[in-house]
C-alpha positions in Angstrom: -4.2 -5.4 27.7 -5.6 -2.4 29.6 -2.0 -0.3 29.8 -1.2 0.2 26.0 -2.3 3.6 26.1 -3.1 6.2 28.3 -6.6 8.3 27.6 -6.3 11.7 26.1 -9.2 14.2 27.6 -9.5 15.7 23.9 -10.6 12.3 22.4 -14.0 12.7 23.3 -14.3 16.4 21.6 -12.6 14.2 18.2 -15.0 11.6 18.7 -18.4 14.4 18.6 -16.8 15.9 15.4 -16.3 12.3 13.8 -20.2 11.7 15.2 -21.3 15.2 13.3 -19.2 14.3 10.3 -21.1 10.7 10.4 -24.3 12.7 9.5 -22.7 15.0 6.4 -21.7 11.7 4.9 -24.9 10.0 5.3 -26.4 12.8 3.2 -23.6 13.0 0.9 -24.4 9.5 0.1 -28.2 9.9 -0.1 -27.2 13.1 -2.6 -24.9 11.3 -5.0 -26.1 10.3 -8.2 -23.5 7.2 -8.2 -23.0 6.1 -4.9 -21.6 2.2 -6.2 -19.2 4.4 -8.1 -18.0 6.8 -5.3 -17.7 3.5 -3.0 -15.5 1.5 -5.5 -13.5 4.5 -6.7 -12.4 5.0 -2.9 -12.0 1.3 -2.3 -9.5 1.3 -5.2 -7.5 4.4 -3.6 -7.2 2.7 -0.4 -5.8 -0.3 -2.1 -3.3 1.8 -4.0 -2.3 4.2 -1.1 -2.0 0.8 1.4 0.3 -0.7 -1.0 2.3 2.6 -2.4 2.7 3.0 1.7 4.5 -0.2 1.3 7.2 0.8 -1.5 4.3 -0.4 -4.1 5.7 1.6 -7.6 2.7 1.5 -9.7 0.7 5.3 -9.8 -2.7 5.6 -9.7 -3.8 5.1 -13.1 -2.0 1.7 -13.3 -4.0 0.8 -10.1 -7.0 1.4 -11.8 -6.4 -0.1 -14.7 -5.4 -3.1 -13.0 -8.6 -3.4 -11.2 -10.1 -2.8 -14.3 -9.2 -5.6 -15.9 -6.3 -3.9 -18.5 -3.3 -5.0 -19.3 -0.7 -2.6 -17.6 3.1 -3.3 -18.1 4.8 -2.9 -14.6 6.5 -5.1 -12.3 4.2 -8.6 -11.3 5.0 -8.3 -7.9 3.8 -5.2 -7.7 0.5 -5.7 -9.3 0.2 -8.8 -7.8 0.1 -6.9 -4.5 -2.4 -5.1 -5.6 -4.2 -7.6 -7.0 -3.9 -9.4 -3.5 -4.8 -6.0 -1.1 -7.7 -5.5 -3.2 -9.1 -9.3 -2.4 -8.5 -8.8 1.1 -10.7 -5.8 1.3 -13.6 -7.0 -0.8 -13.5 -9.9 2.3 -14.4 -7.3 4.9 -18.6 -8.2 4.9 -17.1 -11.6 6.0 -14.3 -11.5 8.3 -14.6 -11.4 11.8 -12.4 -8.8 13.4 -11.6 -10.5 16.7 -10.9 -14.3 15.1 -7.5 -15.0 15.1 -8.6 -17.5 11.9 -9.7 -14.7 10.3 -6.7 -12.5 10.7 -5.2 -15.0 9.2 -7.0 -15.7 6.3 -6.9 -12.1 5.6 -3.0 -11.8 5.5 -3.3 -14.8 3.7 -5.3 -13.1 0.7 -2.9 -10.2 1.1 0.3 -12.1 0.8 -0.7 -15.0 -1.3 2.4 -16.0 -3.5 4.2 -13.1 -2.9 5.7 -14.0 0.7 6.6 -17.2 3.0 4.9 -18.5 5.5 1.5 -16.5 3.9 -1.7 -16.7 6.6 1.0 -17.8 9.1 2.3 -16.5 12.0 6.3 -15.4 11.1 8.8 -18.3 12.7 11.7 -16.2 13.0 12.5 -13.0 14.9 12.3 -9.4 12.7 13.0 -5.5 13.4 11.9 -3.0 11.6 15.0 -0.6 10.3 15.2 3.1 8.9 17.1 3.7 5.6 20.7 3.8 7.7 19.6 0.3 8.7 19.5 1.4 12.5 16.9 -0.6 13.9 13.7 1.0 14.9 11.9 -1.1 16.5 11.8 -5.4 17.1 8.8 -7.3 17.1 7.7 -9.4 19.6 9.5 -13.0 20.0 7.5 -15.1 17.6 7.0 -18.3 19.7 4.4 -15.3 21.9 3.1 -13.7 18.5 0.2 -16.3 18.5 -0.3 -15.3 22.2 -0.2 -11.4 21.9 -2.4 -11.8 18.8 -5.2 -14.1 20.4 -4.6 -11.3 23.4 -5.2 -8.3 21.5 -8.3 -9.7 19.6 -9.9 -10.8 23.2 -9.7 -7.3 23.9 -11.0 -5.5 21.2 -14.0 -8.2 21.3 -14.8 -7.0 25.3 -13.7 -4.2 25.8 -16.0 -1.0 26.2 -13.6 1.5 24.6 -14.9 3.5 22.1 -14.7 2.1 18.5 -12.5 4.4 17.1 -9.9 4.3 19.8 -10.0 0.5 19.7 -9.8 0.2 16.3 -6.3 2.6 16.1 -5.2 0.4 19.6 -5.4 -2.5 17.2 -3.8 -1.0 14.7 -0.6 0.2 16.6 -0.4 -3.3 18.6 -0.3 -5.3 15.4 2.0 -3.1 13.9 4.0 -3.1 17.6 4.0 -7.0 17.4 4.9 -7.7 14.1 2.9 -10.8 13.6 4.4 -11.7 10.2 7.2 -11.8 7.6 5.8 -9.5 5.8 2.6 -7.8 5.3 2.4 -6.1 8.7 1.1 -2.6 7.9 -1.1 -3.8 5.1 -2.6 -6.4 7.9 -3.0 -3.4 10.6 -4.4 -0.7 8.8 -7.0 -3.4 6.7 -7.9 -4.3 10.6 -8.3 -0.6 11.2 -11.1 -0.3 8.7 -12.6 -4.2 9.3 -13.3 -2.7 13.6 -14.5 0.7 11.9 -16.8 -1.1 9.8 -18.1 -3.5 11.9 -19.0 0.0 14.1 -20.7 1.7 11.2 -20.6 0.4 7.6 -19.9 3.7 5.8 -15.9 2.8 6.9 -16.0 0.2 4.6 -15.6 2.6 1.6 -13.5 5.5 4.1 -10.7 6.7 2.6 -8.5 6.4 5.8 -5.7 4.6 3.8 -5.2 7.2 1.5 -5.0 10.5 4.1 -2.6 8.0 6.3 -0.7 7.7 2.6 -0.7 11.5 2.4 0.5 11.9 5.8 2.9 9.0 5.7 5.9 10.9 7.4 3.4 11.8 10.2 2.0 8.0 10.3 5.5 6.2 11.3 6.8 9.6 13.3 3.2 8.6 15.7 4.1 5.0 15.7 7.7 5.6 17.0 6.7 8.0 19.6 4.1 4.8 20.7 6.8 2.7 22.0 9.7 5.6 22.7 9.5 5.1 26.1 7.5 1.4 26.7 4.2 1.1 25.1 1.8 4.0 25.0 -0.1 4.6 22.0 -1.7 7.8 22.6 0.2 9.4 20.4 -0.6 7.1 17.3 -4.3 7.3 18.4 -4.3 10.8 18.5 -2.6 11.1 14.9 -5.7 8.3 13.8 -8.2 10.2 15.0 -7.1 13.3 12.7 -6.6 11.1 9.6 -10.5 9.6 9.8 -11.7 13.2 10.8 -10.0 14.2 7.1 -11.1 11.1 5.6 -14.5 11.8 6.3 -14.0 15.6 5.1 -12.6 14.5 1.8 -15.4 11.8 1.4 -18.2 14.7 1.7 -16.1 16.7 0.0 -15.9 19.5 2.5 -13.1 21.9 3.2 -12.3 21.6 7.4 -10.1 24.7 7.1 -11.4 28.2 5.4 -8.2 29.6 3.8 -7.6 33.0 5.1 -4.6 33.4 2.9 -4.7 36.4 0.6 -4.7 36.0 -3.5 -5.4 32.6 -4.9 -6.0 31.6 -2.3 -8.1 34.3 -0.1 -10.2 36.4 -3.0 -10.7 34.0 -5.6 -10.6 30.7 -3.9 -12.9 32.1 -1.0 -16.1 29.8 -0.7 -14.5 27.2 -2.8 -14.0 24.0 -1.7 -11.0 21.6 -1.5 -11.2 19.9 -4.4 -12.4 22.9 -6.8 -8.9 24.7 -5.4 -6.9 21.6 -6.3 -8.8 22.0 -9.7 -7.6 26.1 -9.9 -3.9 25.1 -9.0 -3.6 22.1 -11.9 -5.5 24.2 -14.0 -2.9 27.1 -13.2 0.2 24.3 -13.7 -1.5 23.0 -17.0 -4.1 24.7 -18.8 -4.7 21.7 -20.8 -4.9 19.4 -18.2 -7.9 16.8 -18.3 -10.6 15.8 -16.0 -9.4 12.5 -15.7 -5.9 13.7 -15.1 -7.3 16.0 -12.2 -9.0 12.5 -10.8 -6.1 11.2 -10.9 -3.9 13.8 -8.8 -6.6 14.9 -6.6 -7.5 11.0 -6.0 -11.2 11.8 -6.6 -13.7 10.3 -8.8 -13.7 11.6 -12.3 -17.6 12.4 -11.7 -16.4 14.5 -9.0 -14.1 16.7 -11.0 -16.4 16.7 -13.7 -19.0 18.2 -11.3 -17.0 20.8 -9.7 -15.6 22.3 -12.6 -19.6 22.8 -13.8 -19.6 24.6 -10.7 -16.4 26.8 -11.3 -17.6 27.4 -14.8 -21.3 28.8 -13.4 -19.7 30.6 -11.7 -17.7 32.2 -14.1 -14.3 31.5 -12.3 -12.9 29.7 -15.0 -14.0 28.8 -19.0 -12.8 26.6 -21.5 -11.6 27.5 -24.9 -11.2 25.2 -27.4 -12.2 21.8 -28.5 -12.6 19.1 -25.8 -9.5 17.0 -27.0 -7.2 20.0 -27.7 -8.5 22.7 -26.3 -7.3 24.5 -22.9 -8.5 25.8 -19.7 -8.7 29.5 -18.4 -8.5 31.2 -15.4 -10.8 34.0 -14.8 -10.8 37.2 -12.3 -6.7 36.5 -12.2 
């Protein structure tokens, strides 16, 4: 299992940042005033973005709400899935990331009623096709998917690569092998977190799901280009590394990039971070859009937006006018 992937000299400067950004998040966490809230809010965006990665239809409100306990009127498949990816994850203290039991009991929990042959390994063959139905790529023959899988987890369990190499390795060669009827990416990138995890905790509530659902086009472009000529998934290990980097940015709420545009986004965005410039360009769309709208298109917690636009309004960048139910938003220094 050693020649899947061929080792990229800049891994190891990704791997310091990912170290140094490690540190910023254990802060972050020691600084919030709701850390159980942060955790679950992020836990219930990575459910969503897995499953909207999927074809999933309901938005992000809906996701919450069915989490929550409401009544939302949608499609029950759909929040079934849900439903189903959010089980899976709450299992991740438990399962066991190189037991072949426990991979499937977890893609059990993910596909229960919703999918044949559910915590079992697919009995037929299966390729993956684009939207012209070309095929892109065929899984392995399933009489050696029990084989490949036992395989692969024997590796990740002894191996001495770094963590978060394996753990994207594992992620590409499940996806590669196409273990099951269905379920397949919602099975790899779940395993993706569990080996994170079982590294450092703190991965457990990473939003990597939702920066790989934000970069989706990028995601299956860096999977293709894995097994374009053979297998070698340094490219789809290089494209992981960059989506937990961001992950751990968003988490602390840091901007990686200073924008050196010029107006909104040089002189009166300068010093702000990503999320209060997310705030400035809905506020700009909609000056009577709400905090828990912002959550909602910013996927942050509403605490978060609530906080940051204190921040904007100390510091006089933008006031509010009005009453708190119809009142608007404005723009200062414009």
């Amino acid at each position: 299992m050693n020649d899947f992937f061929t080792y990229n000299p800049l891994w190891h400067e990704k791997i310091g940042k990912i170290y140094a950004l490690l540190e910023r998040v254990k802060m972050s966490e020691e600084q919030s005033k709701d850390v159980l809230h942060l955790r679950r809010t992020n836990r219930i965006l990575s459910v969503g973005s897995t499953t909207a990665i999927e074809g999933n239809r309901l938005t992000t409100q809906q996701v919450f709400d069915v989490l929550n306990g409401k009544v939302v009127l949608a499609p029950l498949h759909d929040i079934k899935e849900v439903k189903n990816a959010y089980a899976a994850y709450e299992q991740i203290p438990d399962l066991n990331p190189y037991s072949v039991e426990d991979f499937l009991k977890a893609h059990r929990f993910i596909t229960d009623n919703l999918v044949q042959e559910s915590g079992q390994f697919r009995t037929v063959g299966v390729a993956v096709v684009n939207s012209r139905r070309e095929i892109l790529h065929s899984g392995a023959d399933f009489k050696e998917v029990p084989a490949l899988i036992a395989e692969l987890l024997e590796w990740g369990k002894t191996t001495d690569t770094h963590a978060l190499i394996k753990s994207s390795a594992m992620h590409f060669m499940i996806e590669h092998t196409h273990p099951f009827r269905d379920g397949n990416g919602r099975i790899g990138r779940l395993w993706q977190t569990l080996v994170l995890n079982k590294w450092n905790p703190v991965f457990e509530w990473m939003p990597v799901e939702t920066m790989i659902y934000h970069n989706q086009m990028k995601y299956y472009e860096a999977l293709q280009q894995s097994h374009k000529n053979g297998v070698d998934c340094r490219p789809f290990i290089d494209f992981m590394l960059d989506v937990i980097e961001n992950a751990m940015y968003q988490y602390t709420d840091d901007d990686p990039v200073k924008s050196q545009n010029g107006g909104l986004n040089g002189g009166l965005n300068g010093g702000l971070n990503e999320t209060q410039k997310g705030i400035l360009s809905l506020i700009k769309e909609n000056p009577q859009i709400r905090a828990y709208e912002m959550a909602q298109k910013l996927l942050k917690p509403v605490r978060t937006i609530e906080n940051n636009l204190s921040q904007l309004k100390e510091k006089g960048i933008i006031a509010r006018t009005g009453s708190r139910k119809t009142g608007y938003w404005k723009i200062n220094l414009e």
